[in-house]
C-alpha positions in Angstrom: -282.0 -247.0 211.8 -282.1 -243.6 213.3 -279.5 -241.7 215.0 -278.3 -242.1 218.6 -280.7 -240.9 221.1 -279.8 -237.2 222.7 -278.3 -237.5 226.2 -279.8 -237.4 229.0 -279.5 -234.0 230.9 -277.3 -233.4 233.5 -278.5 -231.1 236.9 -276.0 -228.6 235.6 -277.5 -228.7 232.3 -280.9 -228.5 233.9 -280.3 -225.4 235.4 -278.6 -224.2 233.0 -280.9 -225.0 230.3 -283.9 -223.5 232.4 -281.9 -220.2 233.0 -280.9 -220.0 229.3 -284.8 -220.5 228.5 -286.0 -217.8 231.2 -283.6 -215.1 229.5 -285.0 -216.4 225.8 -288.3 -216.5 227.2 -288.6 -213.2 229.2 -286.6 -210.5 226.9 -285.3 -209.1 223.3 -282.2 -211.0 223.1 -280.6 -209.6 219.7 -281.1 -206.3 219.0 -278.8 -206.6 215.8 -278.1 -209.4 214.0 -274.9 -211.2 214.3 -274.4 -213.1 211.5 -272.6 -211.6 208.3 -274.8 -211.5 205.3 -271.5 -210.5 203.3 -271.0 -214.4 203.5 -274.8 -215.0 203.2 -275.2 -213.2 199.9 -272.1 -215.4 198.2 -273.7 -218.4 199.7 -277.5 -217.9 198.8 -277.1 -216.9 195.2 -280.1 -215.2 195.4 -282.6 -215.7 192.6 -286.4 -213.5 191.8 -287.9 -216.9 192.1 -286.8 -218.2 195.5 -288.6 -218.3 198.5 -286.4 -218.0 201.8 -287.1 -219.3 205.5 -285.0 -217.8 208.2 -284.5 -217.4 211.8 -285.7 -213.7 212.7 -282.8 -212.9 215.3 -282.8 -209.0 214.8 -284.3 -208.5 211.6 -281.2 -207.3 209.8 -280.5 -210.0 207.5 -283.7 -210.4 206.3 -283.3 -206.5 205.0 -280.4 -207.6 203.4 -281.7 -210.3 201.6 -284.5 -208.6 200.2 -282.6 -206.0 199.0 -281.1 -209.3 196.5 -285.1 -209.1 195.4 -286.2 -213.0 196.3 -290.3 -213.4 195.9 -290.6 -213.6 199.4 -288.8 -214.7 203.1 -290.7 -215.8 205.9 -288.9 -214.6 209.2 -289.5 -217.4 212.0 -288.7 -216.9 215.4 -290.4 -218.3 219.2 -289.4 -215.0 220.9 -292.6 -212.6 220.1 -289.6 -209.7 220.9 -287.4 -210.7 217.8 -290.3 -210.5 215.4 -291.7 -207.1 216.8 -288.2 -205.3 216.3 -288.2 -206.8 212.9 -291.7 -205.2 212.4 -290.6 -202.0 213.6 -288.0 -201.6 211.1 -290.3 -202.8 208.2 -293.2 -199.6 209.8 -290.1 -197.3 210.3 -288.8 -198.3 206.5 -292.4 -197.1 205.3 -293.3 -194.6 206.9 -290.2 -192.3 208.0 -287.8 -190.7 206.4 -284.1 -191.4 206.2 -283.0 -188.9 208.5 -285.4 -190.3 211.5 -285.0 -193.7 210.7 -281.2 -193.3 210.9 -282.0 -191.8 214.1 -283.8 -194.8 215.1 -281.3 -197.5 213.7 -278.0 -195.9 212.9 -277.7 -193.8 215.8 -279.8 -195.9 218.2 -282.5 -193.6 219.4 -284.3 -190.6 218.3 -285.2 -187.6 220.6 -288.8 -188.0 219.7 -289.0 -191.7 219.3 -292.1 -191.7 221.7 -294.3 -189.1 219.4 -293.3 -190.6 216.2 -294.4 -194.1 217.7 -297.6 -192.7 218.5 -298.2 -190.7 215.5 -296.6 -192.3 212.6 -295.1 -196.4 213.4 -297.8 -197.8 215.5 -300.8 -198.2 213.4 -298.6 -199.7 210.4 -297.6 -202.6 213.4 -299.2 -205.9 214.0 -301.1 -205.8 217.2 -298.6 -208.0 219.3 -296.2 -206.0 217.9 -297.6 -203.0 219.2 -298.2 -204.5 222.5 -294.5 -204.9 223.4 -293.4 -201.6 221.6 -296.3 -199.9 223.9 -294.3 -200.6 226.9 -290.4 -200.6 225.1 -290.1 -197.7 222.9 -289.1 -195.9 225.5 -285.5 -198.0 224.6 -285.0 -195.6 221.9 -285.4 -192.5 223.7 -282.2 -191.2 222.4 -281.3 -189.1 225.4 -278.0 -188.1 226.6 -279.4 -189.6 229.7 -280.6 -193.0 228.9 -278.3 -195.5 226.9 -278.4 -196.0 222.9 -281.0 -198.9 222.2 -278.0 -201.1 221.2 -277.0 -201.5 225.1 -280.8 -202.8 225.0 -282.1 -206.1 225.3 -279.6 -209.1 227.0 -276.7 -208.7 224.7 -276.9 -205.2 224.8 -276.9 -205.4 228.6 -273.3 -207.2 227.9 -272.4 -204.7 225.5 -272.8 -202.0 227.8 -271.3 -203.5 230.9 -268.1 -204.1 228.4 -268.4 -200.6 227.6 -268.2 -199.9 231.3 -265.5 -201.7 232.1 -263.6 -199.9 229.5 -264.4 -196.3 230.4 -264.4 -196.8 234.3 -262.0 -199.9 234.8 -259.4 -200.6 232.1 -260.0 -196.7 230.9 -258.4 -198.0 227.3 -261.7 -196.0 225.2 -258.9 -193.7 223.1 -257.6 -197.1 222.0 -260.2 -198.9 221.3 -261.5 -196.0 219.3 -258.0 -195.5 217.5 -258.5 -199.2 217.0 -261.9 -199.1 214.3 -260.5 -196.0 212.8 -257.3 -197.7 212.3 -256.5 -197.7 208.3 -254.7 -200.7 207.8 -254.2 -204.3 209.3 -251.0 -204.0 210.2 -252.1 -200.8 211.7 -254.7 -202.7 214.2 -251.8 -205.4 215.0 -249.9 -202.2 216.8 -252.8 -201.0 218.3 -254.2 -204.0 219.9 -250.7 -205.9 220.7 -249.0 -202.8 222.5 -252.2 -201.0 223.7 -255.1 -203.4 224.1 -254.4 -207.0 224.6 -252.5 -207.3 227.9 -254.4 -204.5 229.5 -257.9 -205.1 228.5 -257.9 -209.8 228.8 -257.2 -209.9 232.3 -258.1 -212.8 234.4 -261.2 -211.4 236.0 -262.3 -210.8 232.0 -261.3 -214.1 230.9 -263.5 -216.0 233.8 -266.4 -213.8 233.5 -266.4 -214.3 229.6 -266.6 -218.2 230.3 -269.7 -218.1 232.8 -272.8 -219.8 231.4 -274.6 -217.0 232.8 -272.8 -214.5 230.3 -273.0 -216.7 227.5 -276.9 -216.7 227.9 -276.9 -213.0 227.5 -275.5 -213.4 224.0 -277.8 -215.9 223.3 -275.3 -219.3 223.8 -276.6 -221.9 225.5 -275.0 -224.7 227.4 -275.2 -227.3 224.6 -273.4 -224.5 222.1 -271.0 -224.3 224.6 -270.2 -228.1 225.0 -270.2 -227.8 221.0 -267.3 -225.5 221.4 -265.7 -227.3 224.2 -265.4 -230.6 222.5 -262.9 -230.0 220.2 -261.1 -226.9 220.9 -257.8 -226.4 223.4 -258.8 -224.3 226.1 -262.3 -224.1 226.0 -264.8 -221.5 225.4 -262.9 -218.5 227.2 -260.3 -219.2 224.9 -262.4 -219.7 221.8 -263.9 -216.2 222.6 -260.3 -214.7 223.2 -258.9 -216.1 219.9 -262.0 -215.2 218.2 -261.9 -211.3 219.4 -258.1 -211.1 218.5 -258.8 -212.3 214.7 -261.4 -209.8 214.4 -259.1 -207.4 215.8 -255.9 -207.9 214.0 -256.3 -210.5 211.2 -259.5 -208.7 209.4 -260.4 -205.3 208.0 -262.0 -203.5 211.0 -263.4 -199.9 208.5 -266.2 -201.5 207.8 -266.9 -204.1 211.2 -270.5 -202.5 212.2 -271.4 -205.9 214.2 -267.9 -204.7 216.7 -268.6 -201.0 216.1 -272.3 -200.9 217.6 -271.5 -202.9 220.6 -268.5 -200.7 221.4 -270.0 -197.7 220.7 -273.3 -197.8 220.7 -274.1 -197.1 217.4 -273.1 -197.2 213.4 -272.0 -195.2 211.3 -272.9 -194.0 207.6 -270.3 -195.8 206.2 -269.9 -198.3 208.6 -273.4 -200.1 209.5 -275.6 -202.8 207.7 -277.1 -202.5 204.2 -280.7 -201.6 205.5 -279.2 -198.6 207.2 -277.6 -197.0 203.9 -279.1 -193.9 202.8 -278.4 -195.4 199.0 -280.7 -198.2 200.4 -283.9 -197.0 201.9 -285.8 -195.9 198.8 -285.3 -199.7 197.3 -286.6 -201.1 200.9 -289.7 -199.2 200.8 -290.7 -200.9 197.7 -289.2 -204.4 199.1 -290.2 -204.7 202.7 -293.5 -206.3 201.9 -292.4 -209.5 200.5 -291.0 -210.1 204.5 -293.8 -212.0 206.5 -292.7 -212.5 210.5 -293.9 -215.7 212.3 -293.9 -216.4 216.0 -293.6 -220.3 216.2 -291.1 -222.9 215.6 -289.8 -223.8 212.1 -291.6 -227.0 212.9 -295.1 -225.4 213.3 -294.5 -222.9 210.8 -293.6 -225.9 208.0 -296.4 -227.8 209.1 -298.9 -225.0 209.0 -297.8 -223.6 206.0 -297.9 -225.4 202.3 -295.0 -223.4 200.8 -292.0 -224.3 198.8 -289.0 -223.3 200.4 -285.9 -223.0 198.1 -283.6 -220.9 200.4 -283.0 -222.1 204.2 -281.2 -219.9 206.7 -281.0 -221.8 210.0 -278.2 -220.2 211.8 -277.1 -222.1 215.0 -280.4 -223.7 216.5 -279.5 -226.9 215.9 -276.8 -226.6 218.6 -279.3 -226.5 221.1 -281.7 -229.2 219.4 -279.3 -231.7 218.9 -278.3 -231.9 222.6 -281.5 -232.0 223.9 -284.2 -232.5 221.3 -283.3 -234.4 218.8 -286.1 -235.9 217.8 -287.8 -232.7 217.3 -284.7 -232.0 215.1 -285.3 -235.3 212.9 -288.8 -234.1 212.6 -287.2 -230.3 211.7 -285.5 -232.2 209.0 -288.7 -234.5 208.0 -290.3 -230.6 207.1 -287.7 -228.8 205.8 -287.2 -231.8 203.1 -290.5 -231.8 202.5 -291.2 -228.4 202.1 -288.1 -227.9 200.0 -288.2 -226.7 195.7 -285.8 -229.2 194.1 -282.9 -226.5 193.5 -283.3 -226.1 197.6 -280.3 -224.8 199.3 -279.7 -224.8 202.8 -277.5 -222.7 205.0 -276.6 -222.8 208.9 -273.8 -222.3 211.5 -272.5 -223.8 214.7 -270.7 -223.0 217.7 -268.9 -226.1 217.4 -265.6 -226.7 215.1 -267.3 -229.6 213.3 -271.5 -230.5 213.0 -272.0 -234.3 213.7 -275.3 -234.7 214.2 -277.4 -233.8 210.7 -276.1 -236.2 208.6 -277.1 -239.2 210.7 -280.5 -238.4 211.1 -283.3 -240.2 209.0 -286.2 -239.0 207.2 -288.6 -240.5 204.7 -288.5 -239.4 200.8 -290.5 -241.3 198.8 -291.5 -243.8 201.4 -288.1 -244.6 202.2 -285.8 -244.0 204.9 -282.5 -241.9 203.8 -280.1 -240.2 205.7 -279.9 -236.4 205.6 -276.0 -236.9 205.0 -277.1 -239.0 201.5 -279.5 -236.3 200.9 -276.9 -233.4 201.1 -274.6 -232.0 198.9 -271.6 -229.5 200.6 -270.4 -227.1 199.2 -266.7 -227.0 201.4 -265.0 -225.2 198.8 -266.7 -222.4 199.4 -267.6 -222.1 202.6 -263.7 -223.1 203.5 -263.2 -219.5 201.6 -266.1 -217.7 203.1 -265.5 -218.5 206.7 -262.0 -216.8 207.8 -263.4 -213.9 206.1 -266.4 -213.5 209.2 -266.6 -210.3 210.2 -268.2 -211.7 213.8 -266.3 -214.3 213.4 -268.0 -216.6 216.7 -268.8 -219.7 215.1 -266.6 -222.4 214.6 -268.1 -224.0 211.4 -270.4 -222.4 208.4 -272.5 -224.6 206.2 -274.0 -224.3 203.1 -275.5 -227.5 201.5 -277.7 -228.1 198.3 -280.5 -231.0 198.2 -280.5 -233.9 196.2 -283.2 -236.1 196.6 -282.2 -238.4 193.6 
């Protein structure tokens, strides 16, 4: 018996759901990753011998990963846009510098981003690649005049219309500022209670942070948010509200780069992700090359593709699929199973507080049916432990699961 059939779309969702896919389908959507690979790196126990899938998104984590030194990780992503930035920063890694590619990545643009394209990054891109950056690298112009290339892209169009509305409206930046240079915890807590909280989450914030249209800048579609919805009191603005405030007072915020870039518009060299380290560039440029990019499903890519997978990173795509698709998610499963080494381990995440909908689906091992659930081992101790410790800290559940086909 397989598992209950998807349901059926409302008009609302319809719209929605075709909104959500003209934003996906039209524009770079992540320009940094926002998934901590702190987490990933406890959770993965990376060996030499393992062989990773993983969403794209921005490219970061996969940099992250390989610096861990696994035999290879195929980055798979649908948006064309994802996989070229990823392939920009795997060119920029080999050919540049530090000092420019810090300029292109830490501080979000470089003055001469346009020549260095031309002369130096271009060539080592593939050719879809170069299409898009043809028309885009412009987003990294660096000028006092034209934003940083982290208010690029859809989130980065939120991220800068935040910004806005704290220099020009709520005019709280020297907070927010004294805020991520704060030293200590206790430290944010007076910072954010007496000069943050009451002035920055008024009601005008708190209903446009709980339009579907916002949420689809960031990536969250409707089914993520009914996810969300379903179990926790208030709803999404809340969710988001409560989610901010943790990260603000219940969490080191020295070294938050996933906050810091979207409220300032770039990192730091103390404060940004492991690719962007100085003590890490001259590793990458012997490591980049075991990083493949792949513009199709994880579907396509498992069918067209004989490889043994013994590391999945799935993030939160299920969300979507099991709303909506979820027979394209049984067959998902069907591949990743199939394609998976017998010490296979699987991560993901989900907007929701609790993930229903993988365990009950049914695939074929061996000729039989078995559920994924029977097939799954959790590891809830540890993710129980990594999960408060999020520095994004905007899913509601984490997973990590090992395969046992036996």
């Amino acid at each position: 018996m397989n598992a209950a059939p998807a349901r059926k779309m409302k008009l609302t969702d319809r719209i929605q759901s075709r909104v959500f896919g003209f934003v996906h389908g039209n524009n770079l959507v992540y320009n940094t990753c926002w998934e901590d690979p702190r987490l990933d790196r406890v959770a993965l126990e990376l060996k030499p011998t393992d062989r990773i899938m993983m969403i794209t998104s921005a490219g970061c984590n996969a940099l992250d990963y390989v610096l861990q030194g696994p035999e290879h990780i195929h980055c798979i992503d649908v948006n064309p846009r994802q996989n070229a930035l990823l392939d920009l920063k795997i060119a920029a890694i080999k050919k540049l510098a530090y000092e420019d590619f810090f300029q292109f990545f830490g501080r979000g643009g470089h003055p001469h981003a346009a020549l260095i394209y031309r002369q130096t990054l271009r060539a080592a891109l593939p050719e879809p690649s170069q299409q898009y950056w043809d028309r885009h690298i412009r987003a990294f112009s660096g000028s006092p005049s034209k934003p940083s290339f982290y208010f690029h892209g859809t989130s980065g169009m939120f991220a800068r219309s935040v910004n806005l509305y704290v220099d020009k409206v709520a005019r709280i930046r020297g907070p927010v500022m004294e805020l991520f240079n704060a030293k200590s915890i206790a430290e944010q807590n007076e910072v954010y209670d007496h000069k943050l909280r009451k002035v920055f989450w008024t009601k005008f914030v708190r209903w446009i942070v709980s339009r579907d249209s916002t949420l689809s800048l960031l990536g969250v579609p409707r089914s993520q948010r009914h996810e969300v919805e379903r179990e926790y009191p208030g709803g999404i603005g809340q969710f988001i509200e409560d989610s901010v405030e943790t990260v603000m007072t219940k969490l080191p915020i020295h070294d938050n780069y996933f906050w810091r870039v979207y409220m300032t518009g770039h990192y730091t060299p103390t404060c940004c992700p492991e690719y962007v380290k100085a003590e890490n560039f001259e590793k990458l440029k012997g490591l980049v090359d075991r990083i493949s990019t792949h513009t199709m499903t994880i579907l396509d890519f498992l069918k067209q593709n004989e490889v043994a997978i013994s590391r999945y990173v799935l993030l939160d795509h299920m969300d979507w699929l099991s709303s909506f698709s979820l027979e394209v998610l049984r067959d998902e499963w069907q591949a990743l199973v199939d394609r998976a080494t017998p010490d296979c381990r699987f991560l993901w995440r989900s907007g929701g507080l609790r993930v229903t909908y993988v365990d009950p689906l049914v695939v074929k091992v061996n000729g039989q049916d078995r559920k994924v659930g029977d097939l799954l081992k959790y590891n809830t101790e540890l993710t129980e432990r990594l999960h408060p410790l999020d520095r994004v800290h905007t899913y509601g559940s984490f997973y990590v699961a090992d395969l046992n086909k036996a």
